[in-house]
Phi, psi and omega in degrees: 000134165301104189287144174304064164290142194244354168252097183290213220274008217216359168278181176217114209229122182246134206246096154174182204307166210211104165219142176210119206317156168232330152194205186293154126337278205291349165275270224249346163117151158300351244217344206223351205260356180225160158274159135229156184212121211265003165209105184263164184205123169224149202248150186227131153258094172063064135085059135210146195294132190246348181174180199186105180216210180263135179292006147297292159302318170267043162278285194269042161250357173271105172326143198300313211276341129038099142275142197235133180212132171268144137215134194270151186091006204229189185205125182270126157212169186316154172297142195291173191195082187281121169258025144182141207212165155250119182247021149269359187247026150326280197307317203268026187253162178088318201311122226249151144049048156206185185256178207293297196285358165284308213304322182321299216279310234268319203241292205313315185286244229332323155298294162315328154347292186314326190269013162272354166270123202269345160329301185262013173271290188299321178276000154278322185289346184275330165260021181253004180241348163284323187286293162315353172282295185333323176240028143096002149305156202210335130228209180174144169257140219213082168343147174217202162243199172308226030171110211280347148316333180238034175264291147349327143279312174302319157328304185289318181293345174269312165328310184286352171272328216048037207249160200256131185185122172235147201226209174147171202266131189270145156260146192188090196250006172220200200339089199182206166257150196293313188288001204234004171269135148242190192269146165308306170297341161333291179288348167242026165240353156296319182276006198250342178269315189272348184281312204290314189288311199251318190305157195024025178285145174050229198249352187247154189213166186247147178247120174295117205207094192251153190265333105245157211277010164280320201259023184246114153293164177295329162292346183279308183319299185312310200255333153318319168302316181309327200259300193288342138310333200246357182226071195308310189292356195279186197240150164223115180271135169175182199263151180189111171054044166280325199220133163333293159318291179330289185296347160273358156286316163275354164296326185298328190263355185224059195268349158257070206236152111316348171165189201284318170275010173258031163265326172282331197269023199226309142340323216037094201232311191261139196149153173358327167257003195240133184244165192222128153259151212050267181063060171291326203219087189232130192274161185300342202283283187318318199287322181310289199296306171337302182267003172271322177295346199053018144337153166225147171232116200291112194274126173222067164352292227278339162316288175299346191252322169314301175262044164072032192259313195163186189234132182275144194276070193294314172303336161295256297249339187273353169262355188226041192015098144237126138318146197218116157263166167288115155223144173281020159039023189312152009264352178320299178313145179258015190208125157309332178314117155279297163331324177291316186275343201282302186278335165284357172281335162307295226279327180287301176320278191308336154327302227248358191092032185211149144276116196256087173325155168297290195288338162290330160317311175309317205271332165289310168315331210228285095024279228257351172276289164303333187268350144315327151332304188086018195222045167291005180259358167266304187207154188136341181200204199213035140318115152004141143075354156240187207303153186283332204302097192214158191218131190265130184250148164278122154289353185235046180289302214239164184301317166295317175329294181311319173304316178290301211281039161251315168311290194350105167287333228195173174284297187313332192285321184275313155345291169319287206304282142348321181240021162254325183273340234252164142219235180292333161305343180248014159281116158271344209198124173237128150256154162247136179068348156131001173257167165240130180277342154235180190210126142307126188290000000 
């Protein structure tokens, strides 16, 4: 009998272990929350996954001449998916020894300066979107500064990747530097400007993005609001309940608020699209309302633990169903790495007495990121019908890797490793849309 083909010759199939999330944990139990496969086959058609097994079976589901790229020692899993990142504090990461609002004033503004020139505008987005391939992100949300040039550049550097990536122009008009403030009106006919040019070109989309509500008038909010009115798909990106000081900063500045997230819900701020990063230090009234909004909240360990902010509650945000992704917050965060970041979010658990299993690591990194997001019909797994952006990990990156992982008895246990041992060494291979953009030399 004639086997049937259902994949022609213009697909491309790729061979080694295979895994990927299907939900939370924490929903549905470990066991239920992934697929795997332990000689795997996942087929990429014109940048989207057309199937996805065990390779024995679909091997002779492929048109004869079908290239097959092996790779041995590894493990494919979805592209990493950072829901908060700055890529003007790129230059600045690593920067020693204070706490959020000095860490601001001392680095973060003085840097940001720089990006009013749009020439150094453009040559951080070419090494801040190298750097995230490198360590197997695919996508990302994305910080910009005041200077509506260097949303512009990030953009034009991502369009030329063809990478799924959402950024926007920070707002900011007040308690800041004179050079790094604009106006409310300023700030919503820039961003109104940079929405027309860039949301839904291609794989990007924009985020309405003040950078927190100490450095926004109220007329700066108001037209924030305004904007996720008159434009329902953008994203609203900002800071929430990082640091102690912060927060008694913004009561002081907001006293007729109840607190620090009814200063956004008091905006219309809050919804489906709007990620709040950090939320360290949030009462159940904030976690409730968060999920009632379908709010998301962005977890950035290696951020909160540098600069002294708290340890994120992850187990409240999982009783009180809030989404939750991952972000490295570079440059506060200290690694493009997600794996890197991965292993400081076990360590923020075990601080508090809790365990943060591997396959819930996955699911953050990866899954549990697009749905923060909003965009789990795309990208986030490695299901028919979305996007090819997936990253091959080594198992054999580094000479200790290779070793431990001889030990390794189990899936979960080579999961752990990796993502305690692992960094930018263990991406061999990262694609988006089904090419591939970086290849470990």
């Amino acid at each position: 009998m004639t086997q049937t083909t259902v994949f022609p010759s213009h697909a491309h199939a790729y061979r080694a272990a295979i895994i990927h999330t299907l939900e939370d944990p924490a929903k549905v139990g470990i066991d239920a929350s992934y697929q795997y496969f332990e000689d795997g086959l996942l087929v990429v058609e014109n940048g989207l996954i057309k199937a996805v097994g065990h390779a024995e079976a679909l091997l002779s589901t492929l048109a004869a001449d079908t290239p097959v790229t092996v790779y041995n020692n590894a493990l494919i899993t979805p592209g990493f998916i950072d829901t908060h990142i700055h890529y003007p504090q790129t230059g600045m990461i690593a920067s020693y020894g204070e706490q959020l609002l000095d860490w601001l004033n001392n680095y973060t503004f003085p840097e940001e300066h720089k990006f009013a020139d749009k020439s150094y505008a453009d040559n951080v987005a070419e090494i801040f979107l190298t750097e995230l391939l490198r360590n197997g992100t695919t996508t990302a949300l994305v910080f910009g500064t005041v200077h509506p040039q260097s949303v512009d550049a990030f953009f034009e550097a991502a369009q030329s990747r063809n990478v799924r990536m959402i950024a926007g122009k920070v707002m900011m008009d007040r308690n800041a530097p004179d050079t790094l403030t604009d106006t409310p009106e300023s700030s919503y006919q820039d961003s109104k400007n940079l929405i027309e040019r860039w949301h839904g070109k291609g794989r990007l989309h924009y985020a309405v993005t003040p950078r927190f509500a100490p450095t926004s008038s109220d007329e700066q909010l108001t037209l924030a609001g305004k904007l996720l009115k008159e434009y329902p798909e953008l994203y609203m990106h900002t800071h929430l309940s990082e640091n102690k000081q912060e927060i008694e900063w913004v009561k002081a500045l907001f006293p007729d608020q109840n607190g620090y997230l009814d200063v956004y819900d008091h905006f219309d701020l809050l919804g489906e699209r709007s990620v709040f990063a950090h939320g360290v230090h949030l009462c159940d009234d904030e976690c409730k309302r968060l999920a009632e909004t379908d709010s998301a909240l962005a977890f950035c360990p290696t951020s909160n633990l540098f600069l002294g902010s708290g340890l994120f509650d992850l187990a409240k945000t999982e009783q009180h169903n809030i989404k939750v992704g991952l972000g490295t917050d570079v440059g506060a965060g200290t690694s493009f790495s997600m794996l890197q970041t991965l292993n400081e979010a076990y360590k923020v658990m075990q601080l508090q007495g809790e365990k943060l299993n591997p396959f819930k690591s996955l699911y953050l990194a990866t899954l549990g990121g697009a749905r923060a997001l909003k965009l789990e019909e795309k990208i986030g797994t490695l299901q028919p019908g979305t996007e090819a952006d997936f990253v091959i990990l080594d198992y054999h990156s580094t000479p200790l890797m290779t070793y431990r992982m001889k030990q390794a008895t189990s899936l979960e246990e080579r999961l752990f490793v990796l993502m305690t041992l692992g960094d930018d060494r263990a991406i061999k291979a990262t694609y988006a849309m089904g090419k591939a953009l970086h290849t470990r030399g």
